[in-house]
ZAMARGU-4260 file (C-alpha; in steps of 0.2 Angstrom, whole numbers, plus 5000, padded with zeros to 4 digits):
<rodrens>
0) 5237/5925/5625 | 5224/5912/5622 | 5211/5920/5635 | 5209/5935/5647 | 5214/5931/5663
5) 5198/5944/5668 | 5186/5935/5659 | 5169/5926/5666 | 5167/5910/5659 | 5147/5903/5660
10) 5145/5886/5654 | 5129/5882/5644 | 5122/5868/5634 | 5125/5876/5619 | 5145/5880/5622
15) 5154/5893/5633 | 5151/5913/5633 | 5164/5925/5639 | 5158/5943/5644 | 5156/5951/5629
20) 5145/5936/5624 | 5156/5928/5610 | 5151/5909/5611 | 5161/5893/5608 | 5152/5880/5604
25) 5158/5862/5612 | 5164/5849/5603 | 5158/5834/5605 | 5168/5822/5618 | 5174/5806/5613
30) 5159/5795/5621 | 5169/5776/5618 | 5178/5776/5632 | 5162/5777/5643 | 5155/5765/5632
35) 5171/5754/5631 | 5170/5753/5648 | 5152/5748/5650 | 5156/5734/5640 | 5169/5730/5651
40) 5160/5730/5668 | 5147/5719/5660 | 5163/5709/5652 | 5170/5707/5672 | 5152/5704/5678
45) 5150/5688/5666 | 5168/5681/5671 | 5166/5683/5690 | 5148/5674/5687 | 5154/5660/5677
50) 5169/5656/5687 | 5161/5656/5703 | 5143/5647/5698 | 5154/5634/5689 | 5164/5632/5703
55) 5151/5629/5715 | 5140/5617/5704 | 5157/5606/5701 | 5166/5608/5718 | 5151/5610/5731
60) 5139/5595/5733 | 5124/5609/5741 | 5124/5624/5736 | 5108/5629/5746 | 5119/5620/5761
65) 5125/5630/5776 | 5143/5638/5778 | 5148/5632/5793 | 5148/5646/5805 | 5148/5643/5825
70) 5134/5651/5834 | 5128/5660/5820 | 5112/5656/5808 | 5121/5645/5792 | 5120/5656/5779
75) 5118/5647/5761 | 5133/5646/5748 | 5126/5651/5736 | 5125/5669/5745 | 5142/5665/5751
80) 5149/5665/5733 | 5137/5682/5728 | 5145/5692/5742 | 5163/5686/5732 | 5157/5691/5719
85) 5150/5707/5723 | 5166/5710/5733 | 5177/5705/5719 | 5168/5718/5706 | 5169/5732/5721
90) 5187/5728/5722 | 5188/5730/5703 | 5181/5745/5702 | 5189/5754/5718 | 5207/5750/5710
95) 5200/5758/5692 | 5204/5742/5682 | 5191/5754/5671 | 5200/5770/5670 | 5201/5776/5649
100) 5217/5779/5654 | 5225/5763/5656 | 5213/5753/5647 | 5216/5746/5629 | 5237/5750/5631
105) 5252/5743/5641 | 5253/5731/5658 | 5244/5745/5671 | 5227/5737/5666 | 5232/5719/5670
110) 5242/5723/5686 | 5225/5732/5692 | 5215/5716/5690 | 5229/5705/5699 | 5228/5719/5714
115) 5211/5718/5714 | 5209/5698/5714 | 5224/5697/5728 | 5214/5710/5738 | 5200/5699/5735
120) 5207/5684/5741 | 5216/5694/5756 | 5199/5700/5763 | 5189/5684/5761 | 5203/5674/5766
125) 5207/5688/5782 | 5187/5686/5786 | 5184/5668/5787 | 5199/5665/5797 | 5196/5679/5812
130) 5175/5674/5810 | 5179/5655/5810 | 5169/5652/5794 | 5172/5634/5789 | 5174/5641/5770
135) 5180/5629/5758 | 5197/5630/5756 | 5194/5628/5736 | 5186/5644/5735 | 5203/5652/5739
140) 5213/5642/5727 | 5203/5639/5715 | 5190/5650/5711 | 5198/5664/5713 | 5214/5661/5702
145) 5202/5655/5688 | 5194/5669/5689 | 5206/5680/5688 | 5214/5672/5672 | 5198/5674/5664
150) 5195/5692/5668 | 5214/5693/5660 | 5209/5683/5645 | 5194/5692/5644 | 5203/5711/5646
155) 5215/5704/5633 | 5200/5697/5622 | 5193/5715/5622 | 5210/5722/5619 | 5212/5715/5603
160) 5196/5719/5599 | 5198/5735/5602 | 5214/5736/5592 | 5205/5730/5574 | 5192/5744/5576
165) 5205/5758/5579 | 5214/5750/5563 | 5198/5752/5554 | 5198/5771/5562 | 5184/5769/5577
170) 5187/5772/5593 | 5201/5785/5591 | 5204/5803/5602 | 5207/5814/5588 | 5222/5825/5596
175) 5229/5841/5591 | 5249/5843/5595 | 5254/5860/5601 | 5274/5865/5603 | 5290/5868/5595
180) 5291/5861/5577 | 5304/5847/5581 | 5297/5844/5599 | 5280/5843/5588 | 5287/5832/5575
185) 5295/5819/5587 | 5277/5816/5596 | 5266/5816/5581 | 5282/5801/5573 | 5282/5789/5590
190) 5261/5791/5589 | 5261/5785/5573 | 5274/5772/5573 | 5267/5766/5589 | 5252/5752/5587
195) 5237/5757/5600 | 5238/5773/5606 | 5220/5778/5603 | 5225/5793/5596 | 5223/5802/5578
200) 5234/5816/5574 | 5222/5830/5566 | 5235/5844/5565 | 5248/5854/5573 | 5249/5871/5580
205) 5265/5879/5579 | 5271/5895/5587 | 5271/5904/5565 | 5258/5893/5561 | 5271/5890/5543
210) 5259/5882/5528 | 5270/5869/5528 | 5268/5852/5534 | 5275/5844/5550 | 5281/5824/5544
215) 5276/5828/5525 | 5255/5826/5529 | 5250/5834/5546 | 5243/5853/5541 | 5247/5868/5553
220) 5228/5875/5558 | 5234/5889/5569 | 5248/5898/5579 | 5248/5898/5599 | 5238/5914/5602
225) 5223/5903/5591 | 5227/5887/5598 | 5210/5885/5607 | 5199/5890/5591 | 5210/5878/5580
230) 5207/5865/5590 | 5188/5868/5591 | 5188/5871/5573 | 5198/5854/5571 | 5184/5844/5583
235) 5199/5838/5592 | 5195/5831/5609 | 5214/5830/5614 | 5226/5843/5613 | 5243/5836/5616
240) 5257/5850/5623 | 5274/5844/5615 | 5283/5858/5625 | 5289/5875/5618 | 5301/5885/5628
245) 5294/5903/5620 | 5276/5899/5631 | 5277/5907/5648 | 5269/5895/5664 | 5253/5908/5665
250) 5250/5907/5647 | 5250/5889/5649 | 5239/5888/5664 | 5230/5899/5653 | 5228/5889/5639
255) 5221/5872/5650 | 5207/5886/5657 | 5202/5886/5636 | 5203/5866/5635 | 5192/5865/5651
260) 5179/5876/5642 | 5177/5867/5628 | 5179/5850/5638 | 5195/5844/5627 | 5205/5834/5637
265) 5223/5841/5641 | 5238/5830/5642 | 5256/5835/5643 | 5270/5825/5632 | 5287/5828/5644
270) 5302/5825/5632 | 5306/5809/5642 | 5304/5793/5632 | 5303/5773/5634 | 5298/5777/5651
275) 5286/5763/5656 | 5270/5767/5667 | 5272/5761/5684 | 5290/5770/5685 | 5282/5787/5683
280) 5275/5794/5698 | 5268/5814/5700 | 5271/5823/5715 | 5263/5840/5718 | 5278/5855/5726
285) 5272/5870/5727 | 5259/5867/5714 | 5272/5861/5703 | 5266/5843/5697 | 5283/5837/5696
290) 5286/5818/5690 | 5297/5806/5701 | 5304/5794/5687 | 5310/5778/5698 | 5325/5768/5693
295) 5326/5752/5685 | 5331/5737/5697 | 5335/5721/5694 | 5342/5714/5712 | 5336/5709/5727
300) 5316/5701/5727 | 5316/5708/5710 | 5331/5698/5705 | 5324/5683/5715 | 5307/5682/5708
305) 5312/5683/5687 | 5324/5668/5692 | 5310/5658/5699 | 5299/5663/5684 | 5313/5656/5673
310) 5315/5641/5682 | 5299/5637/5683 | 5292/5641/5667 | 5308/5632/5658 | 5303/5615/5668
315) 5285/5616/5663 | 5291/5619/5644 | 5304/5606/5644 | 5291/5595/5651 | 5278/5600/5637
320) 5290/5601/5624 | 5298/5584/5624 | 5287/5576/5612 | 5291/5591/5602 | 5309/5591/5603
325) 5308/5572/5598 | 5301/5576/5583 | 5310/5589/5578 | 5327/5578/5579 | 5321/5565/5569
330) 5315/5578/5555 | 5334/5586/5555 | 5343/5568/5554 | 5334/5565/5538 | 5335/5581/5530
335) 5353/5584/5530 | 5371/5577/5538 | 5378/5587/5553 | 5378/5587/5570 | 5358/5587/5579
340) 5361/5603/5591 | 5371/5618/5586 | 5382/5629/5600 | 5388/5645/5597 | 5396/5657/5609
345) 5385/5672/5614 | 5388/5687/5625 | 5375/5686/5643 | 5373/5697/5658 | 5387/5707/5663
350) 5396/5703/5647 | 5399/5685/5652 | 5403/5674/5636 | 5393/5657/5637 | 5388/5643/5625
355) 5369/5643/5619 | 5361/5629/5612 | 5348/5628/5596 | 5342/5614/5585 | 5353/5616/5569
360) 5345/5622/5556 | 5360/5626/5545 | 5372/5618/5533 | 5387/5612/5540 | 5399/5624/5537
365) 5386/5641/5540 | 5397/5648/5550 | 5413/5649/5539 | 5401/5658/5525 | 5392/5673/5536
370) 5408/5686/5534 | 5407/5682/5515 | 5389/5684/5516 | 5385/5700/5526 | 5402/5708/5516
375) 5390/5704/5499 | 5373/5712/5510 | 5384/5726/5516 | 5380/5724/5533 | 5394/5723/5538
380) 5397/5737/5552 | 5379/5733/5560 | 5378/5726/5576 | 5365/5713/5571 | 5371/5698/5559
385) 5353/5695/5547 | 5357/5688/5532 | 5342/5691/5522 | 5337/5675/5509 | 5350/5664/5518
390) 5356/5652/5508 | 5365/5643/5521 | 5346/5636/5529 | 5342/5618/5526 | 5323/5615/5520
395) 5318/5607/5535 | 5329/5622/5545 | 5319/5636/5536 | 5301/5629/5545 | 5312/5625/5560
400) 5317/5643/5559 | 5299/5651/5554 | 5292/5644/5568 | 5305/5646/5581 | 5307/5629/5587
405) 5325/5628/5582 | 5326/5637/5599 | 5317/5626/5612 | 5335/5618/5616 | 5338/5635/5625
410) 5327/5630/5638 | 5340/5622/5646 | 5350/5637/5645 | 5337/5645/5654 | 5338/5630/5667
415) 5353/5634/5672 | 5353/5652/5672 | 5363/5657/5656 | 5347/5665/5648 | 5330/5671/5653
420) 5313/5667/5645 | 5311/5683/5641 | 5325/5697/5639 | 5335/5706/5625 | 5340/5693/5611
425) 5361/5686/5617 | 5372/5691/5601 | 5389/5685/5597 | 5405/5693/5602 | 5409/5701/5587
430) 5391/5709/5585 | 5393/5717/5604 | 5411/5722/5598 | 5401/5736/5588 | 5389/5743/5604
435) 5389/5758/5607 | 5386/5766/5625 | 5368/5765/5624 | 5367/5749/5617 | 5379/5741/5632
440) 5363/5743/5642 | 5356/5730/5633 | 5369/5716/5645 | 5363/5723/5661 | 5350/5708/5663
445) 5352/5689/5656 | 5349/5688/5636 | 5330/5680/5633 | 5324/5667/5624 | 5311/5680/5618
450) 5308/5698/5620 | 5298/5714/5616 | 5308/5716/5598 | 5305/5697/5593 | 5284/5700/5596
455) 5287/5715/5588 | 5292/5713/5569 | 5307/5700/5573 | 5318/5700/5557 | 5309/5715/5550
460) 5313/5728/5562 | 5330/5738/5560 | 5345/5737/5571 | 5340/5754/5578 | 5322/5749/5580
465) 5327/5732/5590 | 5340/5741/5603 | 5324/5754/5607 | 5313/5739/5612 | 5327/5729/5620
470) 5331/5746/5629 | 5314/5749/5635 | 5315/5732/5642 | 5327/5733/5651 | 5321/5750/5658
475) 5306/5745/5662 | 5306/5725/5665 | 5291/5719/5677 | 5285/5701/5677 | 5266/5707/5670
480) 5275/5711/5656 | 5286/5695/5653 | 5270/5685/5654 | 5262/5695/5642 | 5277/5695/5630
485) 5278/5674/5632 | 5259/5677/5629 | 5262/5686/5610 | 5276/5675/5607 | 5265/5658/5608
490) 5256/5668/5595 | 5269/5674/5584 | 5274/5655/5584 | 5259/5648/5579 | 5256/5661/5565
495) 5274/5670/5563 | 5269/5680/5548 | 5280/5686/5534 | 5292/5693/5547 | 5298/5679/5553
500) 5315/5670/5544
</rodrens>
């Protein structure tokens, strides 16, 4: 279909050549993620240098002094932190905290350096103690955890980075979708709608190859039996297989043979969705590569460990936010009359009613006006009670609001194991009244302070955009990630945008 299975394929500088001598010249790879990459060891080798030659010019009084080591020659630490080092960037490395495939995207990345550091600090650890090498104990708990923060500052640094060049249209795969029209359609849309991916849709390839358009602007440029010269013709250095049930397994196996020539990479889109990472897992049968999708669990250590993440990131906040909090009551006592806090019913875990607590930021009578409001907006059959240019929001409420800290009084409904710093948004009874089946998932873990839809567009997303991202959390909730969403949120507070209301 897309190549004789007889053919010989020699490669050469120039391209491929099949036995009648027809050549195909290679596209050019896409060279930034070897260069990404560079950037990063060099990136890795400057943070596991600073953090450890800072360490021991503050913490250690000699570093030309011995390591105490009985009945061996003392060896200097200073050499004693350069095998760390080395060790560290080995570990790095061996883990693939480098790989282009989960760089620049998702929690993989981050997870890899915190395996590599622990691995790190297991070994070194594991060595001194069965060698009796009087180490100092700092370098364990000191050095070690500083300098994995940097290299995840550092990684995150790079990140964002990388995100404003592929903005400007750098640093990009330019991919070419192959598959059924709406199979084709649906890849091409979540692509595009998601920030990040590193990938630039150039054209589809349909099984007709129709004239028309696939989402209004993305040309057809061939049909499956030309799939590999369209692509070539393209200069894609991605095809992407949607899936199309009319293509036989050997004509597919047949059409990776075609990418392999011309050294475009080959990646297969399953039609599952919002399935993060870690939960996927190939397994080869029978030269099937079959994918073991794991389930979601929130009980047991799992369970255990969000809960003492809550608790102890709630006591820290409520510790560094008291000065804050202060302020803020003073500033909503002289604004307006009314009560200082605000409680309304929302719906937790489980569908368990309880009472959260928020800074008000309303008129005294809000509540008794929203039916008449959202009946005026004609919202009223969505699950999600946004009133937009609320006139019900005091002056000093609107900042309170815009910045979030009308809600750092449900810290203490984290506290006591109502909420969760992160998880989907609590609503009121009457908003989960209109869930459907898909959106009751959203109660299978305790409501958040914040959440992926909040650092995602908060008031600006859709009801059906805000269930995806609060589904895909609860699908695929890890604590990497929860740091990383408190992470964005700190900066959504700081500079919220226009989104924010």
């Amino acid at each position: 279909m897309w190549i004789r299975s007889e053919r010989s394929v020699v490669l050469s500088r120039e391209g491929t050549a099949d036995r009648e001598g027809a050549s195909h010249p290679v596209p050019a790879k896409a060279q930034w993620p070897r260069r990404y990459a560079s950037r990063l060891f060099l990136s890795d080798l400057l943070v596991v240098a600073v953090a450890l030659v800072a360490y021991g010019m503050i913490s250690l009084p000699n570093l030309l002094g011995p390591v105490d080591w009985p009945g061996q020659p003392g060896v200097p630490y200073w050499a004693a932190l350069a095998t760390v080092a080395a060790l560290w960037l080995t570990a790095l490395d061996v883990v693939d905290t480098r790989n282009e495939h989960v760089v620049g995207h998702g929690v993989v990345e981050y997870q890899r350096i915190v395996r590599a550091s622990a691995s790190v600090f297991m070994v070194v650890v594991a060595t001194a103690f069965f060698l009796q090498i009087n180490l100092a104990r700092s370098v364990f708990f000191v050095a070690i955890p500083i300098g994995t923060v940097g290299l995840l500052l550092s990684r995150w640094t790079w990140r964002q980075w990388l995100r404003r060049q592929q903005r400007r249209g750098h640093f990009l795969h330019r991919a070419v979708v192959l598959g059924e029209r709406a199979k084709t359609s649906h890849v091409i849309r979540t692509i595009r709608s998601t920030d990040g991916t590193g990938y630039l849709v150039v054209g589809a390839i349909t099984k007709h190859g129709t004239p028309d358009p696939i989402n209004g602007d993305v040309a057809v440029i061939g049909t499956y039996e030309d799939a590999a010269d369209a692509a070539q013709h393209a200069r894609a250095d991605t095809l992407i297989y949607a899936g199309a049930d009319d293509v036989r397994p050997h004509e597919l196996r047949e059409l990776g043979w075609a990418m392999a020539d011309r050294d475009v990479d080959w990646v297969v889109a399953p039609a599952l969705t919002d399935v993060a990472g870690p939960r996927i897992h190939a397994r080869p049968v029978a030269g099937l590569p079959l994918i073991h999708i794991s389930y979601p669990t929130m009980t047991g250590s799992r369970r255990f460990t969000k809960r003492l993440f809550d608790i102890v990131g709630a006591s820290v906040l409520i510790l560094i936010g008291a000065p804050v909090m202060a302020a803020v009551a003073i500033a909503i006592k002289l604004d307006s009359p009314g009560a200082l806090f605000y409680r309304q019913e929302r719906v937790g875990r489980r569908g368990k009613s309880f009472g959260m607590i928020k800074f008000r930021s309303m008129v005294a009578d809000a509540d008794d006006r929203l039916a008449s409001l959202l009946d005026v907006q004609g919202t009223t059959t969505e699950p999600l009670f946004k009133v937009t240019n609320d006139p019900r929001i005091t002056k000093v409420g609107r900042f309170l609001r815009k910045h979030s800290l009308d809600e750092l009084p449900q810290l203490f409904n984290v506290f006591l194991g109502q909420m969760s710093l992160v998880g989907p948004r609590p609503q009121r009874p009457a908003e989960v009244a209109l869930y459907d089946d898909a959106a009751h998932r959203r109660l299978l873990v305790k409501p958040g302070m914040s959440g992926l839809w909040q650092v995602s567009g908060r008031s600006s997303l859709s009801w059906e955009d805000a269930l995806r991202l609060d589904l895909y959390y609860v699908e695929n909730w890890s604590v990497t990630q929860d740091i990383l969403i408190l992470f964005r949120t700190v900066r959504a507070v700081v500079a919220p945008g226009d989104t924010a209301h």
